[in-house]
NUROSE-711283 format. One record per atom (N, C-alpha, C, CB): residue in one letter; x, y, z. Coordinates in steps of 0.02 Angstrom, whole numbers, padded with zeros to 5 digits, always signed. Glycine has a CB too. Example, Ala and Ser with C-alpha at 12.3 -4.5 7.8 and 13.67 -1.06 7.14 Angstrom:
<nodes>
A+00660-00284+00390/A+00615-00225+00390/A+00660-00165+00390/A+00565-00224+00452/S+00642-00112+00354/S+00684-00053+00357/S+00645+00002+00394/S+00704-00030+00286/
</nodes>
This chain:
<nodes>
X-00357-00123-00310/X-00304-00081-00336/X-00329-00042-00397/X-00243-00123-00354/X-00363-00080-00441/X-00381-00042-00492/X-00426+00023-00445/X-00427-00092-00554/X-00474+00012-00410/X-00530+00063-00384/X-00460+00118-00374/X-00589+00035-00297/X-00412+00119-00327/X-00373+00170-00323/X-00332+00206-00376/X-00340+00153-00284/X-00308+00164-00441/X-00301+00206-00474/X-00369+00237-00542/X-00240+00181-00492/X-00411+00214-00541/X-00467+00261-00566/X-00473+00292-00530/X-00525+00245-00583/X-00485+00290-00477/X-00487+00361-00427/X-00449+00428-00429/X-00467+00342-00364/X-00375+00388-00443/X-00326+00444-00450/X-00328+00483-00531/X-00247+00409-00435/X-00350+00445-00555/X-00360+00463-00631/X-00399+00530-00633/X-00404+00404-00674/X-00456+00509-00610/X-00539+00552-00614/X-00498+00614-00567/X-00634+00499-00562/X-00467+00619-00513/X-00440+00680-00473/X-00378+00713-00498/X-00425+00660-00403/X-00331+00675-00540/X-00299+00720-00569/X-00319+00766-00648/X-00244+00685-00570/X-00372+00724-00658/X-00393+00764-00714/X-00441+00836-00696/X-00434+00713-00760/X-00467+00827-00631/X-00497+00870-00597/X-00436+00912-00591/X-00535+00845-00535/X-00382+00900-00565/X-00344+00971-00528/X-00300+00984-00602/X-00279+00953-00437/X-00328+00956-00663/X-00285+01000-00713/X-00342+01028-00744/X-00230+00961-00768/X-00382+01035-00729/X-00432+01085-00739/X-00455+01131-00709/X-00470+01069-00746/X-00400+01149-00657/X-00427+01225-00616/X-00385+01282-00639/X-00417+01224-00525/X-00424+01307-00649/X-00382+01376-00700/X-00345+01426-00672/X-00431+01424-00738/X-00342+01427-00591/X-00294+01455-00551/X-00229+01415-00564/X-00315+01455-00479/X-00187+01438-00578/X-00110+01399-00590/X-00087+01390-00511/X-00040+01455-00641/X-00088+01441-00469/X-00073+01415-00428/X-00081+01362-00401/X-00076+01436-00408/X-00175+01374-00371/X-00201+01301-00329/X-00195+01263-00373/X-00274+01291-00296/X-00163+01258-00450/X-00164+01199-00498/X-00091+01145-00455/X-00145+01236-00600/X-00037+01206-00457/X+00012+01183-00436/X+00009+01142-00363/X+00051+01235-00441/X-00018+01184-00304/X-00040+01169-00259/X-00073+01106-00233/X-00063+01205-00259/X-00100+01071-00288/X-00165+01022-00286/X-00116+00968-00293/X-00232+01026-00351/X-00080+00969-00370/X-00032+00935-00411/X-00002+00926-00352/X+00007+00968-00474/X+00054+00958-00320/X+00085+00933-00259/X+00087+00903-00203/X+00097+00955-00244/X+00007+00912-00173/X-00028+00885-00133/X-00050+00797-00150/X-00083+00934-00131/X-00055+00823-00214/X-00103+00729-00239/X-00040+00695-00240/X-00156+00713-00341/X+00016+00720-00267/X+00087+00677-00287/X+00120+00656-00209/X+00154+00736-00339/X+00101+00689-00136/X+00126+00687-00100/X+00078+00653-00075/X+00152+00732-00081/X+00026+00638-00079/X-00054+00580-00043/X-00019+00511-00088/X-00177+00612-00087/X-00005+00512-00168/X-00012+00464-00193/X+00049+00424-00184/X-00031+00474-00250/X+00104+00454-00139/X+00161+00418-00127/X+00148+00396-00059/X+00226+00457-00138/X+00135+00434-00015/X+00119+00421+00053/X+00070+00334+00041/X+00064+00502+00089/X+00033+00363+00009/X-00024+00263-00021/X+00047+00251-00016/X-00086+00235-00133/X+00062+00237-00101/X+00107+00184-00097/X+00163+00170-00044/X+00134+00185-00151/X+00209+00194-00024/X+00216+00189+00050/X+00172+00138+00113/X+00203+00257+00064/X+00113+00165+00097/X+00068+00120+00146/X+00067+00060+00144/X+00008+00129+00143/X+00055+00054+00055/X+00054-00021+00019/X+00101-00050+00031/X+00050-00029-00051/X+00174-00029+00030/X+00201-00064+00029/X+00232-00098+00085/X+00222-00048-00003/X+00211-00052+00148/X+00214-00069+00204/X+00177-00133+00220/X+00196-00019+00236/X+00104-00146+00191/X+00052-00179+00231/X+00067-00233+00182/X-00030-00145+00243/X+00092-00245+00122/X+00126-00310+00071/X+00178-00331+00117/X+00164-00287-00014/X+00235-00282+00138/X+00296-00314+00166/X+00274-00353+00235/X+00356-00255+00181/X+00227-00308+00296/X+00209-00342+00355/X+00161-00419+00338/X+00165-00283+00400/X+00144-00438+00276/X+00073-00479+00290/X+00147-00526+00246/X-00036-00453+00247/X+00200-00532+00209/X+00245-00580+00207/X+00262-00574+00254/X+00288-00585+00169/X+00295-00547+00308/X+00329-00566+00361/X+00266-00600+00427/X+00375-00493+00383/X+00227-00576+00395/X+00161-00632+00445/X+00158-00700+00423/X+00072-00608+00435/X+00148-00722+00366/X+00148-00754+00345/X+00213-00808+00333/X+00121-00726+00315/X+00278-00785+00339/X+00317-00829+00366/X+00327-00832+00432/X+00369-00825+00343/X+00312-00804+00467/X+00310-00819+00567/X+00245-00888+00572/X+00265-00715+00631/X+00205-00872+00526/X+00164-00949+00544/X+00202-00998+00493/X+00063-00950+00524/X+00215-00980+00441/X+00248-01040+00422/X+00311-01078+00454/X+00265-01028+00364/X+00367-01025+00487/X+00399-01055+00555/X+00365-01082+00618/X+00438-01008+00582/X+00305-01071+00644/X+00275-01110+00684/X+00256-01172+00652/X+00225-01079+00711/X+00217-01174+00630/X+00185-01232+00557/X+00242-01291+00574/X+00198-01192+00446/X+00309-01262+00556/X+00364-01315+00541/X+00373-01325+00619/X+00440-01287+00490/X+00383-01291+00660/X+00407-01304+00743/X+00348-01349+00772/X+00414-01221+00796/X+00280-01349+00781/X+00233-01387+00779/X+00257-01442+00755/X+00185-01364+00750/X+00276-01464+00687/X+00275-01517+00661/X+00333-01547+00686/X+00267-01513+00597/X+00389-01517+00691/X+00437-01545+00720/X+00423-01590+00773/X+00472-01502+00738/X+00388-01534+00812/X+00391-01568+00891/X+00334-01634+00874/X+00356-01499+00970/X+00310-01616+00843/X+00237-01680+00847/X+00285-01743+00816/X+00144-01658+00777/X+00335-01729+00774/X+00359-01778+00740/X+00428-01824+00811/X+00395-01732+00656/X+00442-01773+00856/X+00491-01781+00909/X+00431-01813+00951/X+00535-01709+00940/X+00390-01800+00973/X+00335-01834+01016/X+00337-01765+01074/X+00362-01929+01054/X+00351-01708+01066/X+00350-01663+01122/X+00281-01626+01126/X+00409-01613+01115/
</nodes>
Protein backbone atom coordinates (compact mmCIF):
# COMPACT_ATOMS: atom_id res chain seq x y z
CA UNK A 1 0.00 0.00 0.00
CA UNK A 2 2.56 2.36 0.82
CA UNK A 3 4.35 1.47 -2.92
CA UNK A 4 0.85 2.82 -4.31
CA UNK A 5 0.64 5.78 -2.60
CA UNK A 6 4.33 7.00 -3.31
CA UNK A 7 3.50 6.26 -6.58
CA UNK A 8 0.61 8.50 -6.58
CA UNK A 9 2.61 11.13 -4.91
CA UNK A 10 5.65 11.19 -7.49
CA UNK A 11 2.60 11.39 -10.51
CA UNK A 12 0.68 13.97 -9.11
CA UNK A 13 3.47 16.13 -8.60
CA UNK A 14 4.37 15.38 -12.19
CA UNK A 15 0.88 16.51 -13.61
CA UNK A 16 1.18 19.79 -11.47
CA UNK A 17 3.98 20.56 -13.31
CA UNK A 18 2.76 20.71 -16.83
CA UNK A 19 2.40 24.13 -17.81
CA UNK A 20 -0.47 23.52 -20.23
CA UNK A 21 -3.50 24.22 -17.84
CA UNK A 22 -5.43 22.35 -19.78
CA UNK A 23 -3.70 18.80 -20.05
CA UNK A 24 -2.95 20.01 -16.29
CA UNK A 25 -6.64 19.80 -15.74
CA UNK A 26 -7.02 16.86 -17.95
CA UNK A 27 -4.33 14.66 -16.17
CA UNK A 28 -5.72 15.93 -12.60
CA UNK A 29 -9.04 14.34 -13.69
CA UNK A 30 -7.85 11.36 -15.16
CA UNK A 31 -5.47 10.41 -12.02
CA UNK A 32 -8.54 11.34 -9.54
CA UNK A 33 -10.70 9.02 -11.69
CA UNK A 34 -7.68 5.92 -11.85
CA UNK A 35 -7.17 6.69 -8.06
CA UNK A 36 -10.81 6.01 -7.14
CA UNK A 37 -11.40 3.30 -9.60
CA UNK A 38 -8.00 1.54 -7.22
CA UNK A 39 -9.74 2.19 -4.34
CA UNK A 40 -12.88 0.75 -5.53
CA UNK A 41 -10.81 -2.26 -6.53
CA UNK A 42 -9.39 -2.43 -2.99
CA UNK A 43 -12.13 -2.42 -1.60
CA UNK A 44 -13.70 -4.88 -3.54
CA UNK A 45 -10.80 -7.52 -3.20
CA UNK A 46 -10.76 -6.65 1.11
CA UNK A 47 -14.63 -7.19 1.06
CA UNK A 48 -14.43 -10.66 -1.31
CA UNK A 49 -11.25 -12.24 0.70
CA UNK A 50 -13.67 -11.56 4.22
CA UNK A 51 -16.40 -13.12 2.67
CA UNK A 52 -13.87 -16.02 1.64
CA UNK A 53 -12.70 -16.29 4.57
CA UNK A 54 -15.90 -16.76 6.46
CA UNK A 55 -17.31 -19.49 3.86
CA UNK A 56 -14.28 -21.62 5.20
CA UNK A 57 -14.79 -20.69 8.52
CA UNK A 58 -18.57 -22.03 8.06
CA UNK A 59 -17.20 -25.19 6.59
CA UNK A 60 -14.43 -25.47 9.39
CA UNK A 61 -17.49 -25.44 11.88
CA UNK A 62 -19.85 -27.94 9.56
CA UNK A 63 -16.81 -30.41 9.32
CA UNK A 64 -16.51 -30.27 12.91
CA UNK A 65 -19.91 -30.67 13.59
CA UNK A 66 -20.35 -33.61 11.62
CA UNK A 67 -17.04 -35.25 12.90
CA UNK A 68 -18.35 -34.43 16.37
CA UNK A 69 -22.06 -36.22 15.18
CA UNK A 70 -19.95 -39.20 13.77
CA UNK A 71 -21.24 -38.34 10.04
Amino acid sequence: MDKISNLGRGTLEWINQVKDENLRRYLQFRYIDFKSRQDDLLTNLIRSEKTLESVERKRARRKDLKRAWGF
